[in-house]
C-alpha positions as CSV (number, residue, x, y, z in Angstrom):
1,X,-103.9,101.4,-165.5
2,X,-104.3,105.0,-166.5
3,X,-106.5,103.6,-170.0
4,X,-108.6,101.6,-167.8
5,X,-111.3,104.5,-167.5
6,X,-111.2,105.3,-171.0
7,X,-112.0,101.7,-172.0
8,X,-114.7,101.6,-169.6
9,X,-115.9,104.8,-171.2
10,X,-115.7,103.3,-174.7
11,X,-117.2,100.0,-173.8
12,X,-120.1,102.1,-172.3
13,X,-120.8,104.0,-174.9
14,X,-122.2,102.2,-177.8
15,X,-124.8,101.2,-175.9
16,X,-126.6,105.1,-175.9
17,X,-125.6,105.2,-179.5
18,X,-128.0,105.3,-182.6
19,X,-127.1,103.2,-185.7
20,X,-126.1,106.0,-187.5
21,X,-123.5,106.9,-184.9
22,X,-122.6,103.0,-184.1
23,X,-121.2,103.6,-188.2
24,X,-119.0,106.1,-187.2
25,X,-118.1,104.6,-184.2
26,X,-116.7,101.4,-185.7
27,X,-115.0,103.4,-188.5
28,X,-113.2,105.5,-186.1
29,X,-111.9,102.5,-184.4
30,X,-111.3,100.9,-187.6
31,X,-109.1,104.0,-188.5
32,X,-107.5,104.2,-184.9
33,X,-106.3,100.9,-185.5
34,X,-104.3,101.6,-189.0
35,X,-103.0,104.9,-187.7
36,X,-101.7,103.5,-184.6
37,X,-99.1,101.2,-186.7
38,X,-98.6,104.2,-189.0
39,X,-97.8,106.4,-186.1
40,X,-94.9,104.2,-185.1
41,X,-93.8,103.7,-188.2
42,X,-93.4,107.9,-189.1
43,X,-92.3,108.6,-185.3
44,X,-89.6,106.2,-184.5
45,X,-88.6,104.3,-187.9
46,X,-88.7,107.6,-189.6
47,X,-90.4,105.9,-192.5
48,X,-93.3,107.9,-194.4
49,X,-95.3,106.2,-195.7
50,X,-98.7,107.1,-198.2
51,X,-100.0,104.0,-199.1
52,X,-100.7,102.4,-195.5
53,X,-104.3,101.9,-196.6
54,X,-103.1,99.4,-199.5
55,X,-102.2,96.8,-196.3
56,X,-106.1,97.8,-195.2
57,X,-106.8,96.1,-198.8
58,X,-104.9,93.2,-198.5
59,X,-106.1,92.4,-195.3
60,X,-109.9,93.0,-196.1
61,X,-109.5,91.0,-199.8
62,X,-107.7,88.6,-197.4
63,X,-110.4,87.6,-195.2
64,X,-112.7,88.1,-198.1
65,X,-111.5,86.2,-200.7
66,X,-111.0,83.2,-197.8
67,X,-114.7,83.5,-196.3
68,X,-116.6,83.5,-199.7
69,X,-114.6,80.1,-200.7
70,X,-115.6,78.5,-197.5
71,X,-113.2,79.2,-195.2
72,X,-114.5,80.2,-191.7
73,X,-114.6,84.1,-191.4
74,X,-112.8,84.1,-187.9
75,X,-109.9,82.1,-189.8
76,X,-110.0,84.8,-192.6
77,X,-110.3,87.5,-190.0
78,X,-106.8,86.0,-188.5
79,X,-105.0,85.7,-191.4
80,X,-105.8,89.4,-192.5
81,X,-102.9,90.9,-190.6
82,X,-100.9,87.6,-191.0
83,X,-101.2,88.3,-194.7
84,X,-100.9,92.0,-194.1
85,X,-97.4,91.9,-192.5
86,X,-95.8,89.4,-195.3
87,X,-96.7,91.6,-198.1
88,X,-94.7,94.2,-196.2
89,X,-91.9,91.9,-195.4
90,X,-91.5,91.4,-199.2
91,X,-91.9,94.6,-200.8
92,X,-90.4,96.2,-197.3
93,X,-87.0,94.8,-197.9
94,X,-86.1,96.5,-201.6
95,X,-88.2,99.9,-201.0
96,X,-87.0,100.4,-197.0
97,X,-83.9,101.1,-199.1
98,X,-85.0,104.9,-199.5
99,X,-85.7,107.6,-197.9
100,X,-87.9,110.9,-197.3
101,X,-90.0,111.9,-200.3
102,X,-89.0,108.6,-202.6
103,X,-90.4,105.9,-200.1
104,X,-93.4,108.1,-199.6
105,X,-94.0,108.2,-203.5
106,X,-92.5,104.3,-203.5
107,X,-95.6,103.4,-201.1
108,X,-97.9,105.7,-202.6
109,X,-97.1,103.7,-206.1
110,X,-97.4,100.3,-204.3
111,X,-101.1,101.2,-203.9
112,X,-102.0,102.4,-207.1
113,X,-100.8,99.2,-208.4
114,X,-102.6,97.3,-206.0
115,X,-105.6,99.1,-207.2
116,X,-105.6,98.2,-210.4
117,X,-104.6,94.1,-210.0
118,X,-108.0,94.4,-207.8
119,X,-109.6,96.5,-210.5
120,X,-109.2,94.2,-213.1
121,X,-108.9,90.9,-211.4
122,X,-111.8,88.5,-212.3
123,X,-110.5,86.4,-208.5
124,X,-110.9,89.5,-206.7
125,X,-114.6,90.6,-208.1
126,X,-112.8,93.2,-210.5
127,X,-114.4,96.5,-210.3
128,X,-117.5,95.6,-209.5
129,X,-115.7,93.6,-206.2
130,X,-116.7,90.9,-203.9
131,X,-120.6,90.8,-202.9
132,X,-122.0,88.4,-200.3
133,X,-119.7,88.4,-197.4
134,X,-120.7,86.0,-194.5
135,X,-121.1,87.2,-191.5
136,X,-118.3,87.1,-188.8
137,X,-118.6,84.5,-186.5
138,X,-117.2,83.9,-183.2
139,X,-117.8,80.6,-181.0
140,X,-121.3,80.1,-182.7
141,X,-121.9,83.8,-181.8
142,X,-122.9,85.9,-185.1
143,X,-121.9,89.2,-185.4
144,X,-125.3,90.6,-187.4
145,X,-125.1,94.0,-185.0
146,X,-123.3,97.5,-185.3
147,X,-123.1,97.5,-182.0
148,X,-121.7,93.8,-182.0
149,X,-118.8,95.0,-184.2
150,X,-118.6,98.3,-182.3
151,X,-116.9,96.3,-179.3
152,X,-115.4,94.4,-182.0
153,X,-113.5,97.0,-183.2
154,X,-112.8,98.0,-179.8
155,X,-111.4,94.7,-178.9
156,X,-109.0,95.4,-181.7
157,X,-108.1,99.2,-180.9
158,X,-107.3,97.7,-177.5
159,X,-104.8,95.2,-178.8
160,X,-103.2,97.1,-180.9
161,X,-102.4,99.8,-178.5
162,X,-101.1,97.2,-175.9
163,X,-99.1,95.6,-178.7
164,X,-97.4,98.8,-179.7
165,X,-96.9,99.9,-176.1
166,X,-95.1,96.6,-175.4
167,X,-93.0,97.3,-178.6
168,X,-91.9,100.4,-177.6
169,X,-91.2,99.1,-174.0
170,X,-89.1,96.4,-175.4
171,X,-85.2,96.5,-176.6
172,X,-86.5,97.0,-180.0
173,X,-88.4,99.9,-179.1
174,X,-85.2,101.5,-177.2
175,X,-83.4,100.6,-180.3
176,X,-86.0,102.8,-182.5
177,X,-85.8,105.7,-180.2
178,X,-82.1,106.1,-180.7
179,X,-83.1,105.7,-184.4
180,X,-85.4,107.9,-184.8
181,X,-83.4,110.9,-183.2
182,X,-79.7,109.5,-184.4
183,X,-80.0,107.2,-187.2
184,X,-75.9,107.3,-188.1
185,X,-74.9,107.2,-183.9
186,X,-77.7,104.3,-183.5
187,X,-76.4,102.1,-186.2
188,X,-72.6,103.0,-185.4
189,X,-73.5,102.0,-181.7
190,X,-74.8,98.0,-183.0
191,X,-78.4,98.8,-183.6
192,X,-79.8,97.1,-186.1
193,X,-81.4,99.5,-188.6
194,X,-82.6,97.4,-191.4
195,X,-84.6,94.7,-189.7
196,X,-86.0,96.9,-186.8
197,X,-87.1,99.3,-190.0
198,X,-88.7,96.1,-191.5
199,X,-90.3,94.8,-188.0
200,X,-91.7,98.2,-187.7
201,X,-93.3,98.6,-191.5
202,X,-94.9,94.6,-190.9
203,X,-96.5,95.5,-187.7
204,X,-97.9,98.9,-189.2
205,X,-99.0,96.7,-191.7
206,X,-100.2,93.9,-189.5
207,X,-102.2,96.6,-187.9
208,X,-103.8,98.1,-191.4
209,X,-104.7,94.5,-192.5
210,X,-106.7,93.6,-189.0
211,X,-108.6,96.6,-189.6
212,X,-109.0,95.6,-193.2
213,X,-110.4,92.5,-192.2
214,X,-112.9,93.8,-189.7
215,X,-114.4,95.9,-192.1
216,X,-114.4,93.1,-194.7
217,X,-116.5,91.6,-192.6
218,X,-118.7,94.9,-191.3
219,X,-119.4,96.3,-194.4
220,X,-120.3,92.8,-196.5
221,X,-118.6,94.1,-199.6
222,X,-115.3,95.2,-201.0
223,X,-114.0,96.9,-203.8
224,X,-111.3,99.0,-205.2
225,X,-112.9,102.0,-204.3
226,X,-113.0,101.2,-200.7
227,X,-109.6,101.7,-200.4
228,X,-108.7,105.2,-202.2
229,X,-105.3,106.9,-202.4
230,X,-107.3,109.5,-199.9
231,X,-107.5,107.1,-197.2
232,X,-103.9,106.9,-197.2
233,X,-103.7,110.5,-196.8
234,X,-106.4,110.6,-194.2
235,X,-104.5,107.8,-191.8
236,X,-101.3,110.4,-192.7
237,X,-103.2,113.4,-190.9
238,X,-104.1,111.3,-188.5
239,X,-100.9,110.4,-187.2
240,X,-99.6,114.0,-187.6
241,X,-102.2,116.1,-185.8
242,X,-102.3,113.4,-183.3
243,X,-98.9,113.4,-182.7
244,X,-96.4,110.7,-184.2
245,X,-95.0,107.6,-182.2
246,X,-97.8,108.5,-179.6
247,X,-99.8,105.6,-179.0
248,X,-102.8,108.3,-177.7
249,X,-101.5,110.7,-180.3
250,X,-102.9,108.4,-183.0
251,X,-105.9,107.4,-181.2
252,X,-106.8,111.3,-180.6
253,X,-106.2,111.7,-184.5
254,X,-108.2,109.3,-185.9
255,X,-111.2,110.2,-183.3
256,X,-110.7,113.8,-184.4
257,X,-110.3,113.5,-188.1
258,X,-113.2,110.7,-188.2
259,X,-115.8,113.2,-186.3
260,X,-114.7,116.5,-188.9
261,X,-114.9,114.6,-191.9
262,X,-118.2,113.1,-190.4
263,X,-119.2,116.1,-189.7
264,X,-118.5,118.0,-193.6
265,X,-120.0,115.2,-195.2
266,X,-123.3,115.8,-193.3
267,X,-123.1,119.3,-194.3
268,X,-121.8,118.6,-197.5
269,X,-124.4,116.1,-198.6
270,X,-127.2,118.9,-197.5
271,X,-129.6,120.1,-200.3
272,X,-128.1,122.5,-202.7
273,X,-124.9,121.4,-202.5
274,X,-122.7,120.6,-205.3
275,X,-121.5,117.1,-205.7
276,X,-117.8,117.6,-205.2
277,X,-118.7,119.4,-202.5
278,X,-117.5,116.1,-200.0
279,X,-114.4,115.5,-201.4
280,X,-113.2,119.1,-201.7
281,X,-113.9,119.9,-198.3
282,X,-112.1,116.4,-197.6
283,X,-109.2,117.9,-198.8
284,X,-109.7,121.3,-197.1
285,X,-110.3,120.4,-193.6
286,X,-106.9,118.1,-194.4
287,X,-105.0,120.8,-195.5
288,X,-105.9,123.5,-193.1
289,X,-105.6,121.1,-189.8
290,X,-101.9,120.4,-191.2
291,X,-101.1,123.5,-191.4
292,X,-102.3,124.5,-187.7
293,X,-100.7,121.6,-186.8
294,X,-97.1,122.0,-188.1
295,X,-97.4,125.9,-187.3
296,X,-98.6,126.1,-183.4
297,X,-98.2,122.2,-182.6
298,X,-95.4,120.5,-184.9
299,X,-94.9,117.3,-182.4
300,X,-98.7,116.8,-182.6
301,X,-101.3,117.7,-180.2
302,X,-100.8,114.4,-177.2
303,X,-97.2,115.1,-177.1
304,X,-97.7,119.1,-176.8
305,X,-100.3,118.6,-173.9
306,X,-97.8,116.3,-172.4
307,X,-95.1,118.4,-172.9
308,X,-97.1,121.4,-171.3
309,X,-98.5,119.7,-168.4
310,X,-94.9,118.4,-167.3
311,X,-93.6,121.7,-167.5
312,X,-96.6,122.7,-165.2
313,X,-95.9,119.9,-162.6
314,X,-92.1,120.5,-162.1
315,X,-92.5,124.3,-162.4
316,X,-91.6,125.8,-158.8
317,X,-94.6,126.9,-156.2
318,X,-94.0,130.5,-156.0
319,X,-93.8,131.8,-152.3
320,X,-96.2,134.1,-151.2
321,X,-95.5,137.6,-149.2
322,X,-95.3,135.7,-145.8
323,X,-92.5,133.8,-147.1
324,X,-90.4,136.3,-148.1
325,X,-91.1,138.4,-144.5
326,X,-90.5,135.4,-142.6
327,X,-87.3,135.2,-144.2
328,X,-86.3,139.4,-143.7
């Protein structure tokens, strides 16, 4: 009940927006819904991961790959995060295996090589990519609009936070919390580790490939270089300044993150500035908000609020000078 109002907020808004900002608008809903799997990944499987925007590929080659050889795009938008979540099941199940810094690097490796098969893969457009995308079409409706793919997308942000809400509502979910904070006690007490790790890395990556294939589909076009090794790094700030396993923690990231970078490209892209001046103040803004982050807010910025304003509520009401005479 408590996200009705926002939805009604966000469903509102696109209608007062200008095309420019309908782009961002979709992106940032685009990126809520990646960092929202990768959120639950980091905060109760404990898994790292820096290569959740290679699932993002596969799920926008996915639905690309099926639409421009005839198959209906709403069927190719459906099996992007079906497609997605096995890739993850099958390279989840060797590379789950580690931990801290070498899963990170594993992931992080599992994209670059994805990168290249769709760099020089002649069935995948090579470098040059695929060109000519249908649009996406639902019940005879075509989706030609920004603003048509702006509810879209929040059609999608919506489902995915219900979907990970029920998750961690569920027995798996109480099964991930005792992992996340007692991994040796939770498997010890009959939790099982392994495939709740592996459930957990094919719904993130479920996630990444749905908003793969709504940008397959937004955009038109695809190529390797729509998926960088930065993006990976992007959903990671996300998550963290955001706050990780917070459903609104990730949300609240990738709004935040979306509107800086937005925000230094503008003024990055202004007359007289360098070239690299986007992608070095990319990494800047990046650096310096993780920094903040793990120095004042660690847990992320949802959780802290949260955290403060409970303290607030169940702090006692002071009495006041009539009190204490009435009690003399």
């Amino acid at each position: 009940m408590r996200w009705i109002p926002v939805l009604i907020v966000a469903a509102v808004v696109p209608a007062f927006l200008t095309p420019a900002q309908l782009t961002v608008y979709v992106l940032l809903g685009l990126a809520a819904i990646a960092v929202v799997g990768l959120s639950l990944l980091m905060g109760y499987a404990g898994q790292v991961s820096l290569g959740q925007a290679s699932f993002t590929a596969i799920g926008a080659y996915t639905a690309g790959l099926l639409a421009t050889h005839g198959v209906p795009p709403l069927v190719g938008l459906i099996a992007a995060p079906v497609s997605a979540a096995l890739a993850a099941v099958v390279v989840g199940v060797p590379i789950l295996r580690l931990r801290g810094h070498q899963l990170a690097f594993a992931t992080l490796a599992l994209q670059l090589i994805l990168l290249s098969v769709l760099g020089d893969g002649d069935w995948a457009g090579g470098a040059i990519g695929l060109q000519g995308l249908p649009y996406l079409t639902i019940g005879g409706f075509e989706l030609d609009q920004d603003r048509h793919f702006a509810y879209v997308v929040l059609i999608g942000v919506a489902t995915t936070a219900l979907i990970a809400s029920f998750l961690v509502r569920s027995r798996v979910g109480r099964g991930l919390r005792a992992l996340a904070t007692a991994p040796v006690a939770a498997e010890a007490g009959g939790v099982p580790v392994g495939a709740y790790r592996l459930l957990v890395f094919a719904v993130s990556a479920a996630f990444a490939g749905l908003a793969g294939g709504v940008y397959a589909f937004y955009v038109g076009y695809l190529a390797p270089g729509s998926f960088p090794v930065l993006l990976s790094i992007e959903y990671v700030v996300m998550a963290v300044v955001g706050g990780l396993g917070s459903i609104a923690g990730a949300i609240l990231g990738a709004t935040l993150i979306t509107l800086v970078v937005q925000a230094l490209t503008s003024l990055a892209t202004q007359p007289g500035m360098p070239s690299y001046a986007p992608g070095v103040l990319s990494y800047a803004v990046y650096a310096v908000l993780l920094i903040v982050v793990v120095l004042f807010v660690p847990r992320g910025i949802v959780p802290a609020l949260s955290r403060r304003f409970r303290r607030e509520a169940s702090a006692p009401i002071s009495r006041g000078p009539a009190a204490r005479v009435g009690r003399s």
